[in-house]
LOPA-704789 format. One record per residue (C-alpha): residue number from 1; residue in one letter; x, y, z. Coordinates in steps of 0.1 Angstrom, whole numbers. Each point is the difference from the previous one (the first is absolute). Layout:
<atoms>
- nupa;marmi;c1;c2;c3
- NUM;A;X;Y;Z
...
</atoms>
This chain:
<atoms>
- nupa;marmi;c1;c2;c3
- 1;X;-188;-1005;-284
- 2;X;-24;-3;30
- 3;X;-40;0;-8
- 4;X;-16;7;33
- 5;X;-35;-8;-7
- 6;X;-27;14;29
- 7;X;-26;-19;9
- 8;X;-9;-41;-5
- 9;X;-35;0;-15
- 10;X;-6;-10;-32
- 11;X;16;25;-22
- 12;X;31;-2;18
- 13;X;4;-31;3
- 14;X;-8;-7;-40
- 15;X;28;27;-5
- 16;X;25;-18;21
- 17;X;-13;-34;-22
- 18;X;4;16;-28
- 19;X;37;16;4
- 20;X;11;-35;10
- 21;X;-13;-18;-31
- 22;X;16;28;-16
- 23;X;33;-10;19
- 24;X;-2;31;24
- 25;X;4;-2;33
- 26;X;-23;26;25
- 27;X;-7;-1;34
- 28;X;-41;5;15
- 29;X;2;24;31
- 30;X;-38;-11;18
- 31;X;-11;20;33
- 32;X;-21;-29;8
- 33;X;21;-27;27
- 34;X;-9;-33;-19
- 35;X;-24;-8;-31
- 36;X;-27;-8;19
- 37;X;2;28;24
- 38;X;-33;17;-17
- 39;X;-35;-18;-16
- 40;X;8;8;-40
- 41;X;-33;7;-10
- 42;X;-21;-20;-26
- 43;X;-13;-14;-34
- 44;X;21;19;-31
- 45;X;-10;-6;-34
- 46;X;29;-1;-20
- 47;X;0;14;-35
- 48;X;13;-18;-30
- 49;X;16;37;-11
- 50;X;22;7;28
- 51;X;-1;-20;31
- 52;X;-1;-34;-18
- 53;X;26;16;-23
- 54;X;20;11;24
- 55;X;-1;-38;17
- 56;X;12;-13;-36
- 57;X;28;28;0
- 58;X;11;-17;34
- 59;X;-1;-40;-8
- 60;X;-29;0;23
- 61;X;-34;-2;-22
- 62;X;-4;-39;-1
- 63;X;6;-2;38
- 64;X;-26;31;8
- 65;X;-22;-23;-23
- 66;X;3;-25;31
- 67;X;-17;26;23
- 68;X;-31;15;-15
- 69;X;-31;-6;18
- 70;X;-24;-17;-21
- 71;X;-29;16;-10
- 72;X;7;37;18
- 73;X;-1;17;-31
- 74;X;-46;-5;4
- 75;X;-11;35;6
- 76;X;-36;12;10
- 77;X;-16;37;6
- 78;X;-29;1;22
- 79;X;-23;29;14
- 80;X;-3;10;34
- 81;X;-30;-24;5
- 82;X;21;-30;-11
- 83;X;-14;1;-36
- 84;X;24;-18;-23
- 85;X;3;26;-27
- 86;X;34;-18;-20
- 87;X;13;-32;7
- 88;X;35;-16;-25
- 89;X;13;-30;6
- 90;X;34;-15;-3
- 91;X;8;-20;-27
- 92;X;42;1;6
- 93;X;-2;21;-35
- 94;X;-4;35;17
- 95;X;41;6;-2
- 96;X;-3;15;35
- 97;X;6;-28;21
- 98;X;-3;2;44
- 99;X;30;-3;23
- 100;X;2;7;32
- 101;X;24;29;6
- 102;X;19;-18;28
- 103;X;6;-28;-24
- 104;X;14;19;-24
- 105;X;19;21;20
- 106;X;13;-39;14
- 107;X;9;-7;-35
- 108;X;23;29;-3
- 109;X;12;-4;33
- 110;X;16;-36;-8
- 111;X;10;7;-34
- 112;X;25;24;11
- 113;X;37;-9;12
- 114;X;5;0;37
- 115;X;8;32;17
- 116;X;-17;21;-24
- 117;X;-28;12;22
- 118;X;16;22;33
- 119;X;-31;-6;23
- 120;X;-3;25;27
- 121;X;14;31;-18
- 122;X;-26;27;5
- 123;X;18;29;-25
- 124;X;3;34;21
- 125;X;18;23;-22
- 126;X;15;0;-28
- 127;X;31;27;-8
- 128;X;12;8;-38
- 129;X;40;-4;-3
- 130;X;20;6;-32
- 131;X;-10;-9;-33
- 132;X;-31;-23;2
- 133;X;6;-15;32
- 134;X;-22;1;31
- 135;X;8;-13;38
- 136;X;-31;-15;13
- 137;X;-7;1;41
- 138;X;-21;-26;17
- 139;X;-19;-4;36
- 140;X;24;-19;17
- 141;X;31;21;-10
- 142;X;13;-17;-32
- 143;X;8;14;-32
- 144;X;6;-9;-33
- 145;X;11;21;-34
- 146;X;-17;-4;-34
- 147;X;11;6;-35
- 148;X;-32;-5;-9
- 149;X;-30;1;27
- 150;X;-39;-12;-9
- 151;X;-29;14;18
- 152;X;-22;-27;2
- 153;X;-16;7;35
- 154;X;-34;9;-12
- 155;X;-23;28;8
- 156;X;20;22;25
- 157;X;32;-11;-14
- 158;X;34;15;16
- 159;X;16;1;-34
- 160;X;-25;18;-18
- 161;X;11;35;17
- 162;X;31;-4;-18
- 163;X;-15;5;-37
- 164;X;-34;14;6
- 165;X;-21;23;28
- 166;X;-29;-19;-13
- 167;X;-21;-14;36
- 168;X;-30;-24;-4
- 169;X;-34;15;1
- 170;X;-30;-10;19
- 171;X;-23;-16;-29
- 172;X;-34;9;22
- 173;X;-7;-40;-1
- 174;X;9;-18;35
- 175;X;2;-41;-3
- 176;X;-7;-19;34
- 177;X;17;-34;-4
- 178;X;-13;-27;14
- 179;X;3;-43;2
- 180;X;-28;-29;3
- 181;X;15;-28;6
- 182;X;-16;-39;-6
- 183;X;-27;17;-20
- 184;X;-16;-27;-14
- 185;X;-8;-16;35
- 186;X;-4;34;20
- 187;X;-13;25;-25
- 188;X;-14;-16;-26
- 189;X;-22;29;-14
- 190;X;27;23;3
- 191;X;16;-32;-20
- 192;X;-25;-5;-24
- 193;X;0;37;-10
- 194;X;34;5;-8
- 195;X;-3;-34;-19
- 196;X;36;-14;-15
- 197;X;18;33;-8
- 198;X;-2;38;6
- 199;X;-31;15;12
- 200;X;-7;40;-12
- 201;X;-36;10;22
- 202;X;2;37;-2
- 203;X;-23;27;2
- 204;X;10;39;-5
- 205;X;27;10;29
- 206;X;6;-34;11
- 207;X;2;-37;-7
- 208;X;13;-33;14
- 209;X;22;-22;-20
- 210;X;13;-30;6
- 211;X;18;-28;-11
- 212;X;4;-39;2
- 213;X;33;-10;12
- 214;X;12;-38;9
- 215;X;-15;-21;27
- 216;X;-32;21;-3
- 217;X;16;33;15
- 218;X;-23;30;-13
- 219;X;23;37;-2
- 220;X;-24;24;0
- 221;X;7;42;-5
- 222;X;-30;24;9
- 223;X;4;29;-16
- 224;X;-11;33;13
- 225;X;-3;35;-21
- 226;X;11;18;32
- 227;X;23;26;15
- 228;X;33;-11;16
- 229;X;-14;22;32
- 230;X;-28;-26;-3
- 231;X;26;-29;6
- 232;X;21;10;23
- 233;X;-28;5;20
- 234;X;-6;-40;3
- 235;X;16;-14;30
- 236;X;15;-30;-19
- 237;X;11;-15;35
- 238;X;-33;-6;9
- 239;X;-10;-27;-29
- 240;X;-35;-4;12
- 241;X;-9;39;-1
- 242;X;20;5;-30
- 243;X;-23;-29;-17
- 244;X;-33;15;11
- 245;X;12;38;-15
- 246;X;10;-16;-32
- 247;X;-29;-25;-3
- 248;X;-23;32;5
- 249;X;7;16;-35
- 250;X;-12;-32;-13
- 251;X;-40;-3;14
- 252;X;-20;-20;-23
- 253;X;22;-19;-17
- 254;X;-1;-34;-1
- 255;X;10;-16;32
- 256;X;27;-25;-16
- 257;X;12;27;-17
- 258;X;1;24;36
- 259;X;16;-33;19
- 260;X;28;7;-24
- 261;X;7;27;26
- 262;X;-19;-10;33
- 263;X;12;-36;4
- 264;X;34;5;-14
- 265;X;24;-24;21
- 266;X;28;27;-2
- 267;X;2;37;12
- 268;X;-8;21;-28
- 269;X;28;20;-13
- 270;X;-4;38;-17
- 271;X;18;-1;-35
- 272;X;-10;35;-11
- 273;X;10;4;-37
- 274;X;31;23;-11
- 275;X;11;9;-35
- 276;X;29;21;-13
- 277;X;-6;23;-27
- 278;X;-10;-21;-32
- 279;X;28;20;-21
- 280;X;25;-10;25
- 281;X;37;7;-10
- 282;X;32;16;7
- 283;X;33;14;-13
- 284;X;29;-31;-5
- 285;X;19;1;29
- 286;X;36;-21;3
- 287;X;-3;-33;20
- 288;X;-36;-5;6
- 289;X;-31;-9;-15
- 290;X;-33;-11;12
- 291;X;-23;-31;-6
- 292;X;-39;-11;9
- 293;X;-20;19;23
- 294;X;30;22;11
- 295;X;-1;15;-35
- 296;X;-40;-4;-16
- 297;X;-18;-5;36
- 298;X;-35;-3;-19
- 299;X;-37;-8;9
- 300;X;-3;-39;9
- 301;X;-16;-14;-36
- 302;X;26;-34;-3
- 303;X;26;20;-13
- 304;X;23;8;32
- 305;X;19;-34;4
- 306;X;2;-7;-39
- 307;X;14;39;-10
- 308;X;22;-7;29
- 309;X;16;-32;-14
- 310;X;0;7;-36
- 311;X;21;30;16
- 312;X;28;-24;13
- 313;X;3;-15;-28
- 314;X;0;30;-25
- 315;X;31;14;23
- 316;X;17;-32;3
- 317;X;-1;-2;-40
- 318;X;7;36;-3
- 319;X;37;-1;22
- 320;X;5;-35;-16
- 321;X;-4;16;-36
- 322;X;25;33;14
- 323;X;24;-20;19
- 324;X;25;27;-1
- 325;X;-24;35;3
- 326;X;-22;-8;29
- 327;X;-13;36;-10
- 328;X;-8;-10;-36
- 329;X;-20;-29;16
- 330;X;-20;20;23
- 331;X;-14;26;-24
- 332;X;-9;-27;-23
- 333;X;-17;-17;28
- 334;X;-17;30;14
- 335;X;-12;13;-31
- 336;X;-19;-30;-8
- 337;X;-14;-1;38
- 338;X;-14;35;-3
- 339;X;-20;-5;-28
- 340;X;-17;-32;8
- 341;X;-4;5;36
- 342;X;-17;35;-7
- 343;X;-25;-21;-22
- 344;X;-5;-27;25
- 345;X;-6;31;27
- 346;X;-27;12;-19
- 347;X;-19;-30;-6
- 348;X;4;-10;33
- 349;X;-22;36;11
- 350;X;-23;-10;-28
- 351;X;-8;-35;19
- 352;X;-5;18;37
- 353;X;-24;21;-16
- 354;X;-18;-29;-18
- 355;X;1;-19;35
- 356;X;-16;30;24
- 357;X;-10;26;-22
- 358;X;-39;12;0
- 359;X;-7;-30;-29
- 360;X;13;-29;23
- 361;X;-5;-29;-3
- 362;X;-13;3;-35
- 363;X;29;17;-14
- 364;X;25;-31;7
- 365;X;-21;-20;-14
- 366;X;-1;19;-36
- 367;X;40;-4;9
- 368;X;-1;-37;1
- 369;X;-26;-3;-31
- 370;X;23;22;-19
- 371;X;32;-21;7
- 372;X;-22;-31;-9
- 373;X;-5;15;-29
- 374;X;36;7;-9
- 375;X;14;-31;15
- 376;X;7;-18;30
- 377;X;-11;22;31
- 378;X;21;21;20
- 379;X;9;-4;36
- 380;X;-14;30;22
</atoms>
């Protein structure tokens, strides 16, 4: 049986992990030409109830263990003025331990036999033969056919058409990313202010988050409640006008909170936010099944990357548990997946509203209090 898994991030790869521990053999179709073609984002806080679980169902928790970056779980909310309104610390108790995502994705990378990962197979089409199998059509004129094919290429997956008409929505939230490098030397008020973890300074309609990384890298988002007309209307190839238009929304905030955005050492970058529908699903179809953002694309609230791995390694279980129904597998695997990625969905709307709704930044805060209240504190 072939496996034709789309896309190398991290659910993908934790799938093709995860079917090999299993004894499975599956081969990762990526678009991308090499693994470090393309920057791979951030800080993730990995959750002790599916990420790290996921890890432990691949053999891989004690060496993710080896990567966390100490002390990144420390979390603080400030006002607009630079106002410290909630500040935790980080014991190594929280259970949502810091990795870098490149790291991680790294980790999967190696622990995977050679050959797995097809680099520079952008997927093109994809045509349904007999039975459950599907021929697969890339850029550069290759093809491939599937007895089983994975969508795990994300928001605007190729695969997705094949189960669901379902197309990501524009959230009405915009994120600007941008990168300070050497902070501590260069920017140290912008330094001081996101202090050893994540920063959350918000205000209603807009914020600027950040986060410690390595080496004294701050990743900052600015968040904008705006239309997408409002976007697209930023020439992002002019760096130094798009900084000043951004920067405007914020006037009279703190100034190392504004550097954040006006002496940012890299081009900003226009994330706007999508979401598919939070009740998400679709009709079992023969040969193909979806995993991560490709099947619960959600609002960003440190759920994306762990739903996505706990994912491979639900599927992975699921075919090794059904070694001789693959259908029997996936509608086991599925059904589980709609019901706790519609929950996740919705929680994750719940937290953008906390973040920029009219009782920012007050209303994360009674978030955070409440999780202290229940336990250790959740990663926004």
């Amino acid at each position: 049986m072939h496996i034709a898994i789309i896309g190398a991030g991290l659910g993908g790869l934790m799938l093709a992990r995860a079917l090999h521990i299993h004894g499975i053999a599956a081969t990762v179709y990526e678009a991308d030409a090499t693994p470090q073609a393309r920057r791979q984002g951030g800080m993730l806080d990995i959750h002790e109830d599916t990420g790290q679980q996921a890890l432990r169902a691949a053999g891989l928790h004690d060496a993710f263990r080896a990567l966390i970056h100490a002390g990144g779980e420390a979390s603080r909310v400030l006002d607009q003025h630079g106002t410290v309104l909630l500040e935790e610390g980080d014991d190594g108790t929280g259970g949502r331990p810091e990795v870098a995502r490149g790291e991680l994705r790294r980790l999967l990378l190696e622990s995977l036999p050679t050959g797995t990962v097809r680099w520079g197979h952008k997927l093109t089409g994809v045509t349904t033969l007999d039975g459950c199998r599907h021929r697969l059509s890339f850029a550069h004129g290759a093809t491939a056919t599937s007895d089983l094919l994975v969508g795990a290429d994300g928001a605007w997956s190729k695969v997705r058409p094949l189960l669901s008409n379902a197309q990501p929505a524009y959230s009405g939230i915009a994120f600007i990313e941008t990168y300070l490098f050497d902070s501590d030397r260069r920017h140290p008020a912008s330094a001081h202010a996101v202090g050893a973890g994540a920063l959350f300074a918000l205000a209603p309609g807009k914020g600027i988050q950040a986060h410690r990384e390595a080496d004294g890298v701050l990743h900052a988002y600015v968040a904008l409640s705006k239309p997408e007309a409002w976007l697209a209307d930023i020439d992002f190839a002019a760096p130094a006008a798009a900084r000043t238009r951004i920067a405007a929304q914020f006037a009279g905030w703190a100034p190392a909170l504004t550097a954040l955005i006006t002496e940012a050492d890299t081009p900003p970058a226009p994330r706007p936010v999508h979401m598919l529908p939070v009740d998400h699903r679709w009709q079992r179809v023969a040969g193909v099944t979806l995993l991560g953002d490709a099947a619960h694309l959600m609002a960003p609230a440190g759920e994306g990357a762990n739903l996505a791995m706990f994912d491979g390694a639900e599927l992975a279980q699921a075919l090794a548990a059904h070694p001789s129904d693959m259908e029997a597998a996936l509608l086991a695997y599925e059904t589980a997946l709609f019901a706790r990625s519609s929950v996740a969905a919705v929680e994750s709307e719940r937290i953008l509203r906390l973040c920029f709704g009219d009782d920012a930044p007050h209303s994360l805060v009674q978030f955070f209090a409440g999780m202290q209240d229940a336990g250790p504190a959740r990663e926004v």
